[in-house]
Structures are given as structure tokens and as C-alpha cells.
MIPA-559719 format. One record per residue (C-alpha): residue in three letters; x, y, z; residue number from 0. Coordinates in steps of 0.25 Angstrom, whole numbers. Each point is the difference from the previous one (the first is absolute). Layout:
MIPA-559719
PT	ALA	X	Y	Z	NUM
...
END
This chain:
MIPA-559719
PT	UNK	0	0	0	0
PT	UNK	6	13	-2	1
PT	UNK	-4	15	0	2
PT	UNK	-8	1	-14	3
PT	UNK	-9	-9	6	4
PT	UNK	-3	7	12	5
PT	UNK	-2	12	-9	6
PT	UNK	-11	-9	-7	7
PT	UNK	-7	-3	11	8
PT	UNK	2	13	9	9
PT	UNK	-7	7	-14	10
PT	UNK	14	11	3	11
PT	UNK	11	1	-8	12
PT	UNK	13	-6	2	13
PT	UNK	6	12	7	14
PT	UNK	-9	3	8	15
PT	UNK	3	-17	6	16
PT	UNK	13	3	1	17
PT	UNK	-1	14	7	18
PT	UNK	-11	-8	9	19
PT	UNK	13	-10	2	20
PT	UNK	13	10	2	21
PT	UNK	-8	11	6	22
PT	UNK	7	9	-9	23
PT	UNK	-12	9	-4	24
PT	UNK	-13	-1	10	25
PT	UNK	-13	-8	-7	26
PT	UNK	-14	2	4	27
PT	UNK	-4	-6	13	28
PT	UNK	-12	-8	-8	29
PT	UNK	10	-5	-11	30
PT	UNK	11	-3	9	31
PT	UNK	-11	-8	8	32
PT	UNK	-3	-7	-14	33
PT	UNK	13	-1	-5	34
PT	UNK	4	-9	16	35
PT	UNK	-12	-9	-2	36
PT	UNK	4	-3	-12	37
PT	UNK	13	-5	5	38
PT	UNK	-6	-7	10	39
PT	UNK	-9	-8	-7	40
PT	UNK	12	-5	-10	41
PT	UNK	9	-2	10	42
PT	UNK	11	11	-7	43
PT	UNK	14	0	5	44
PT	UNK	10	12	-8	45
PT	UNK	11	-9	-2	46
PT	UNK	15	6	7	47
PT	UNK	3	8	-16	48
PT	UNK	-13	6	0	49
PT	UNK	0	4	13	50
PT	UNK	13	8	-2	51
PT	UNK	-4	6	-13	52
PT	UNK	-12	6	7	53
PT	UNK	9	4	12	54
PT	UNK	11	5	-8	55
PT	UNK	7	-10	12	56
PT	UNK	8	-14	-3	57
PT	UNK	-1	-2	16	58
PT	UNK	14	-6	-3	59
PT	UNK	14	3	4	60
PT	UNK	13	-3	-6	61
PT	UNK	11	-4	10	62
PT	UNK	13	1	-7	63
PT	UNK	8	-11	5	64
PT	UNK	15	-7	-2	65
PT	UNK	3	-5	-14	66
PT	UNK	-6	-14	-2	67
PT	UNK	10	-11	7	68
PT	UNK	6	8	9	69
PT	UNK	-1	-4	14	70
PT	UNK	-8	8	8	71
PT	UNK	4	3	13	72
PT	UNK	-8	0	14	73
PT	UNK	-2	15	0	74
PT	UNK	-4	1	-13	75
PT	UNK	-8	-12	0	76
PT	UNK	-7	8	14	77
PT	UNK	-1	10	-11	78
PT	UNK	-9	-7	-10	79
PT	UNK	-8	-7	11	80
PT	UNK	-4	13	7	81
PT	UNK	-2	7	-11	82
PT	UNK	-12	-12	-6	83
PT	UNK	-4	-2	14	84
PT	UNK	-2	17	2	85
PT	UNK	-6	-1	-15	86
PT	UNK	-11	-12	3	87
PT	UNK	-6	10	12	88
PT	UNK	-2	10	-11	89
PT	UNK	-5	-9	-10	90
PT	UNK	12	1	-7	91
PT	UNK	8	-9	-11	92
PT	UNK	13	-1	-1	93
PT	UNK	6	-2	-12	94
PT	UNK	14	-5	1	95
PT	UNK	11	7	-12	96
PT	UNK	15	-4	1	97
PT	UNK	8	11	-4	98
PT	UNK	17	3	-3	99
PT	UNK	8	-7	-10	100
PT	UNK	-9	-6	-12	101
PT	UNK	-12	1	8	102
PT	UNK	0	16	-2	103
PT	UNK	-12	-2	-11	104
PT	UNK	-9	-7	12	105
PT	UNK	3	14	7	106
PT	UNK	-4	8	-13	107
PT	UNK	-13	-8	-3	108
PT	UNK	-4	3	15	109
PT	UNK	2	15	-2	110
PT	UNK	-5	3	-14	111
PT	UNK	-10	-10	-2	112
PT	UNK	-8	5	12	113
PT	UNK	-3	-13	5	114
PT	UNK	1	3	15	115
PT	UNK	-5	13	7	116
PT	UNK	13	2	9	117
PT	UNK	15	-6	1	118
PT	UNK	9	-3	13	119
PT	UNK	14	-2	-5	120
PT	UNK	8	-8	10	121
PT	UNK	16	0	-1	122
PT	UNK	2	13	-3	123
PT	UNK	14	6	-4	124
PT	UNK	6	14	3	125
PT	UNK	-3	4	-16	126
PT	UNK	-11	-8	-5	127
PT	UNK	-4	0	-12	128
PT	UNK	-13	-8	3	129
PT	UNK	-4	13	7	130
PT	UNK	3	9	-10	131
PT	UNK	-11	-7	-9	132
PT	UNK	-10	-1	12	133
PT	UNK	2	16	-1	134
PT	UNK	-2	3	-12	135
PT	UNK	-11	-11	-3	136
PT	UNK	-9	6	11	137
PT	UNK	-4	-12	5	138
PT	UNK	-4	1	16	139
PT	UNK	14	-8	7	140
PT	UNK	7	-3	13	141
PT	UNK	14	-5	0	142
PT	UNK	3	-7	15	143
PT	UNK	16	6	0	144
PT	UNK	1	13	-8	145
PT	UNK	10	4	-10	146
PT	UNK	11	10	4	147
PT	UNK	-9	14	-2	148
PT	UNK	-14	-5	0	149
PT	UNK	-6	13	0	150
PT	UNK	-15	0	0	151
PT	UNK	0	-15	-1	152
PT	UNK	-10	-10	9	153
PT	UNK	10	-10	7	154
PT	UNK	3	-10	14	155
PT	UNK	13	-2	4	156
PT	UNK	8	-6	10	157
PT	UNK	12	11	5	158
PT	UNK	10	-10	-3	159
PT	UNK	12	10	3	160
PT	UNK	-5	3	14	161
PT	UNK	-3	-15	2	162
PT	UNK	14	-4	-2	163
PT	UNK	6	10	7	164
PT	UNK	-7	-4	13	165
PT	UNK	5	-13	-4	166
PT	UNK	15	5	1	167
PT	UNK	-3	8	11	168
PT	UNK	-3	-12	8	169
PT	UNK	10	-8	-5	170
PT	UNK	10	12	5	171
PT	UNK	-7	-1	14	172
PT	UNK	5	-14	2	173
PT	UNK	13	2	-2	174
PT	UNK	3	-3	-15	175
PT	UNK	10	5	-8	176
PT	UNK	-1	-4	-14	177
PT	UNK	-13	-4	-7	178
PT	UNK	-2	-3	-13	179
PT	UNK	-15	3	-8	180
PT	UNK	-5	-12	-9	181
PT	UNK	-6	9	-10	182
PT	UNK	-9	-7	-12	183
PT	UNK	8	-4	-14	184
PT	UNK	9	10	-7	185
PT	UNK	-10	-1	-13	186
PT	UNK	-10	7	10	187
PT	UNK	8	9	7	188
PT	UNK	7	6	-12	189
PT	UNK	-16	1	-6	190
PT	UNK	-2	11	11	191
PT	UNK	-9	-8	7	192
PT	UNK	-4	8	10	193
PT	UNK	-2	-8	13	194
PT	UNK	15	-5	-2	195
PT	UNK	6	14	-3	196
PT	UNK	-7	6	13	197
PT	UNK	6	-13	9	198
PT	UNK	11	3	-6	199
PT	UNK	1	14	3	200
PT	UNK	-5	-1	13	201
PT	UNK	9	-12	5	202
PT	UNK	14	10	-6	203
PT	UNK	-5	10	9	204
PT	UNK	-4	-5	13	205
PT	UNK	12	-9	-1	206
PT	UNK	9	14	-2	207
PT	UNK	-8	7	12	208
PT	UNK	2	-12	11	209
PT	UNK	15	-2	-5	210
PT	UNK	-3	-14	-5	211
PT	UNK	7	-6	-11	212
PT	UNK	-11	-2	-12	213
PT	UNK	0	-10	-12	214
PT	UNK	-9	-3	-12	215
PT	UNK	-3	-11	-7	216
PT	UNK	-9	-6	-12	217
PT	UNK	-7	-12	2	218
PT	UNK	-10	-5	-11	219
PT	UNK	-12	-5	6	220
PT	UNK	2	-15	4	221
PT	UNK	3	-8	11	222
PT	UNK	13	-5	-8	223
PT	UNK	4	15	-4	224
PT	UNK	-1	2	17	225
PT	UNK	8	-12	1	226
PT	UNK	13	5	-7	227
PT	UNK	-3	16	4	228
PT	UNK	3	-4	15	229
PT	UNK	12	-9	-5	230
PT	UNK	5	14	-7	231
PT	UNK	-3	7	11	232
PT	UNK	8	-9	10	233
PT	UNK	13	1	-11	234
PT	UNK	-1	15	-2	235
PT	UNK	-4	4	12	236
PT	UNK	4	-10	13	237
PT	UNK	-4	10	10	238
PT	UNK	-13	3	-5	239
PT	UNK	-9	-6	14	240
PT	UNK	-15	8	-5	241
PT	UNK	-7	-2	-14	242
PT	UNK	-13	9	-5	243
PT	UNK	-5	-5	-10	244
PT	UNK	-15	4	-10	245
PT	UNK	2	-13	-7	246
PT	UNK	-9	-11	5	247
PT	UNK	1	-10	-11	248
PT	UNK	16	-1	5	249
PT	UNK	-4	-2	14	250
PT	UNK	0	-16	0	251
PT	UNK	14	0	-7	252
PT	UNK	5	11	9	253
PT	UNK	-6	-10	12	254
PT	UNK	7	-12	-6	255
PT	UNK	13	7	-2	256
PT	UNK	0	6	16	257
PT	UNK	-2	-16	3	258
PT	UNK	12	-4	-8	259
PT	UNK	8	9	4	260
PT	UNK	-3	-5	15	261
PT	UNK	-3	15	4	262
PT	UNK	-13	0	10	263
PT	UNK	-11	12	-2	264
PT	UNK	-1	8	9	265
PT	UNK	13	-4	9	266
PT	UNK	10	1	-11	267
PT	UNK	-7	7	-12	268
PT	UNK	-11	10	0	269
PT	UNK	-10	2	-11	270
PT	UNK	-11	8	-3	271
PT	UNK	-8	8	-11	272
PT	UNK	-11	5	-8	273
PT	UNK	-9	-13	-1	274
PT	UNK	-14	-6	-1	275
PT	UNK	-5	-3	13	276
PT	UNK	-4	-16	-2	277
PT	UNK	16	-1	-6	278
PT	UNK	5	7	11	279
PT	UNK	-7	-9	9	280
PT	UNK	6	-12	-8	281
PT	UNK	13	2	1	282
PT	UNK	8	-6	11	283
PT	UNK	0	5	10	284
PT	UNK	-11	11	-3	285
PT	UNK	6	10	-8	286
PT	UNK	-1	16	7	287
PT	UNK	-6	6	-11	288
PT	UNK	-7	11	-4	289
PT	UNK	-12	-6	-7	290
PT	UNK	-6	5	-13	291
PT	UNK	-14	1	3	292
PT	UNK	-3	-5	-16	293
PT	UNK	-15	-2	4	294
PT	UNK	-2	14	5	295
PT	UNK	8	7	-12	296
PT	UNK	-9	-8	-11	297
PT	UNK	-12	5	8	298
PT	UNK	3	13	2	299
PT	UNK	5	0	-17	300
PT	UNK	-14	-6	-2	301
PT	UNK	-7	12	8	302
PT	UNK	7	10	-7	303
PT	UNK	-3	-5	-13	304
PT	UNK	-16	-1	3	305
PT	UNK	2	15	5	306
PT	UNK	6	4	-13	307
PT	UNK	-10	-7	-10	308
PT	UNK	-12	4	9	309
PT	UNK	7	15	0	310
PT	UNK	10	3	-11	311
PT	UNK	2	14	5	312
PT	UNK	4	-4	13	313
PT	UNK	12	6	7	314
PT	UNK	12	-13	-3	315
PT	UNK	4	-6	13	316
PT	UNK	10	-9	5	317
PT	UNK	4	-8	12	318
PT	UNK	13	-2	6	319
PT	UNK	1	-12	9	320
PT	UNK	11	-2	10	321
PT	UNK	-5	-13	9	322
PT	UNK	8	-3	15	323
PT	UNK	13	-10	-2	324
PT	UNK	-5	-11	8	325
PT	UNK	10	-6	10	326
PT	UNK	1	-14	-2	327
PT	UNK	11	-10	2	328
PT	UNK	10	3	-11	329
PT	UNK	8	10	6	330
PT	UNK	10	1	10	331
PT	UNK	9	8	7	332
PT	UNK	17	-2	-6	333
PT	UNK	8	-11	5	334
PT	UNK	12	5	4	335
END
């Protein structure tokens, strides 16, 4: 069954069905009622296309994701959990759109073809190109991280650089001398992305205000990659006794590696970081972390982005989120 037939049976034209459906232009009150019994006797249901043409709405967003085979972390999978979970209490979908690499025309088909009414970009580097496009496309977005001047941009992010430095700082209050940050891969970290240029910067500065000797590392993300980091990190720097790290793919290899090297967390090598909370609480022992809340920043993305479709005048906002470092048992004062 479909709108001529209402039409038909209503006696109104077809226009006037669909104005009666969007509520774009007000109907009689009589024709309306004519045009509702209608529907009720045929047992009319506007299918999901139909409905957003009238409303001008897909009730569909795009969730710009890794590229296809890469293996998503615990955060970011927080991140695409939270931000279906947040969507379903709006009545949401999800459309899932791998993006970087040759994925870039999955990305491009999101943004021209107006198949979705908003974006959130996740993994967002210091210069992205994605959010140039987004700009100019006019498409309503949220990004959860934020390029380097994000202007009057809509965005969630976690400060990483303060988050580390806590890190340091805490590491510097029990007595360590030399640390060494686990970044993520170098491929990332010379891309600009952002979390890891912010760790980094953060990491070189409170190291130089507490008097501690700082290193950095890349590590891809894999346990294997942790494995031979800490191996690195043990040749090039012996007296390193505290690691911070944001890479939590790499923690069970760095877990492996302290076991091998017969070192005992907390009693002769500290550790802590930027991490998901359910992987800090895996490790062993439970890692002091500063837990990413990835639920809370895909729901928050998720409300900004209704706020902006349902307003697009509205005044861009942005949260800044800079959760406790939770004490747990992976840190330790320096064995002297």
C-alpha cells in the first residue's frame, strides 16, 4: 500500500497525504481525520525511505571508524559501543564507515551522498583532512579528539597531556628517576595524531619540571611489539624503574616482558598510564591508570551531534575531560 492509494481513498491529493504524514504544511482538521482513518483501516506503515523524505531526516548516523582489519583497541571499541548504545535511546542507527588508507572513498560516499544526517570521527589527528571535508561539506559532526585549532568545531576529548603528566608526577613522587613513555607506532605518531603528540609533549615537560630523566619510545600496537619495546627499553636505558604508557594493545607483551626479565611490579618496576579502565584492571597486578572513560565521550559525542542536527545554528561546544588516576597496585616507591 503506499501514498496514491490513501490519496484515493482519502478523496485529497497526494500532497496533501504527505503533508498529513510530515506535518510540514497544517491540513484540515476534518481531512486529516479522513486521511488517519484511512491508514488505520489499511494497516499503513511509511516505510524507513519515505519517512526520511518526508522529514527531510535519514534518523541515521555515520560513525567514522579505523580502516577495515585493523584491530581496534579497547577505547575505541568503548567508542563504538557507546556511541550505538547512546544512539538506540534516541532512535538512532548507526552506520559504520571505515575511513584512511584506500577506505577514503567510504568516507567520501558518507559525506557527499547525504546518507546519514551527522558524523563522529573518531582517531582524529593534529591536521585532519577528514575534517576539513566535514567543514566544507556542512554536514552536522563531532569528532571525539580534536584537531590542533579546532575553531568552531563540535568535539569530546580526553586531556591527554595533562593526564600524562599526573602520571609523571606521580612517578617522580616515588622516587623514580628515569622513565621512559611507551607511545603508540611511529607510522601514528609521525601522522600528527593527536593523543600521541599531546602525551608526548606533556611527558617531556613534566619529566624537565620534576628533574627526571625522560625517554620516548614507539611501539605498534600488539602485544609482540610490547614485548620487544620493553626488551629495547631495558638495553638503551637499564636504569629506567617507571614506564607510562597510552598504548593498551602493547600491554600484555610489556606484562610478558617484565616476567621475563624476572622484574616484580610494583616492587622493582613501576607502571602506569592513559588506559581503559577494564584493561587497566586486567593487568597484573591492576595497573594505576588514569581510565579513559570511552562510554561517557561516545555519549556525550552522541548528544552534541542531536544538538546540532536539531539546532544547526547553535553555538559549537566541546568537552575537555580529565578523569582522576586511580591508584591501584602497579606503582611503587624506587628500590634503592
Amino acid at each position: 500500500m503506499n501514498i496514491g492509494e490513501i490519496a484515493r481513498r482519502a478523496g485529497v491529493s497526494r500532497s496533501t497525504v504527505s503533508y498529513a504524514l510530515s506535518g510540514k504544511r497544517p491540513v484540515a482538521e476534518a481531512t486529516a481525520k479522513r486521511i488517519n482513518d484511512v491508514i488505520s483501516e489499511l494497516g499503513y506503515r511509511p516505510n524507513a525511505s519515505a519517512r526520511a523524505l518526508a522529514e527531510g531526516r535519514t534518523r541515521t548516523l555515520g560513525l567514522v571508524i579505523p580502516p577495515a582489519g585493523t584491530r581496534l583497541t579497547g577505547v575505541q571499541l568503548g567508542f563504538v559501543a557507546g556511541v550505538v548504545e547512546a544512539a538506540a535511546a534516541h532512535d538512532l542507527d548507526v552506520l559504520l564507515s571505515p575511513s584512511g588508507g584506500w577506505h577514503y572513498r567510504s568516507f567520501e560516499r558518507i559525506v557527499t551522498g547525504r546518507r546519514v544526517d551527522g558524523v563522529i570521527l573518531m582517531e582524529i589527528l593534529l591536521d585532519d583532512p577528514r575534517v576539513a571535508t566535514l567543514e566544507e561539506s556542512g554536514l552536522p559532526f563531532v569528532t571525539i579528539g580534536h584537531v590542533e585549532h579546532p575553531g568552531a568545531s563540535w568535539w569530546v576529548d580526553v586531556d591527554y597531556a595533562a593526564l600524562i603528566k599526573r602520571c609523571v608526577h606521580h612517578l617522580a613522587d616515588l622516587g623514580h628517576e628515569e622513565v621512559v613513555l611507551v607511545n603508540r607506532s611511529a607510522e601514528l605518531v609521525a601522522s600528527g595524531y593527536g593523543p600521541a603528540a599531546r602525551s608526548t609533549a606533556g611527558f617531556l615537560e613534566a619529566a624537565e619540571q620534576r628533574g627526571v630523566r625522560g625517554h620516548v619510545v614507539t611501539c605498534a600496537d600488539e602485544p609482540g611489539a610490547g614485548y620487544a619495546c620493553f626488551e629495547e627499553i631495558r638495553a638503551d636505558y637499564p636504569d629506567v624503574t617507571g614506564l607510562v604508557t597510552i598504548n593498551e594493545a602493547a600491554l600484555p607483551g610489556l606484562q610478558r616482558a617484565l616476567h621475563h626479565a624476572g622484574l616484580e611490579v610494583p616492587r622493582d618496576f613501576s607502571i602506569t598510564g592513559v588506559i581503559a579502565d577494564h584493561l587497566a584492571e586486567d593487568f597484573h597486578p591492576p595497573l594505576t591508570a588514569a581510565d579513559v572513560p570511552a562510554a561517557d565521550m561516545a555519549r556525550l559525542a552522541l548528544e552534541l551531534l542531536v544538538e546540532q542536527i536539531a539546532n544547526p545554528g547553535a553555538t559549537p561546544r566541546h568537552a575537555l575531560l580529565v578523569p582522576p588516576v586511580t591508584l591501584r597496585s602497579s606503582t611503587g616507591a624506587r628500590r634503592r
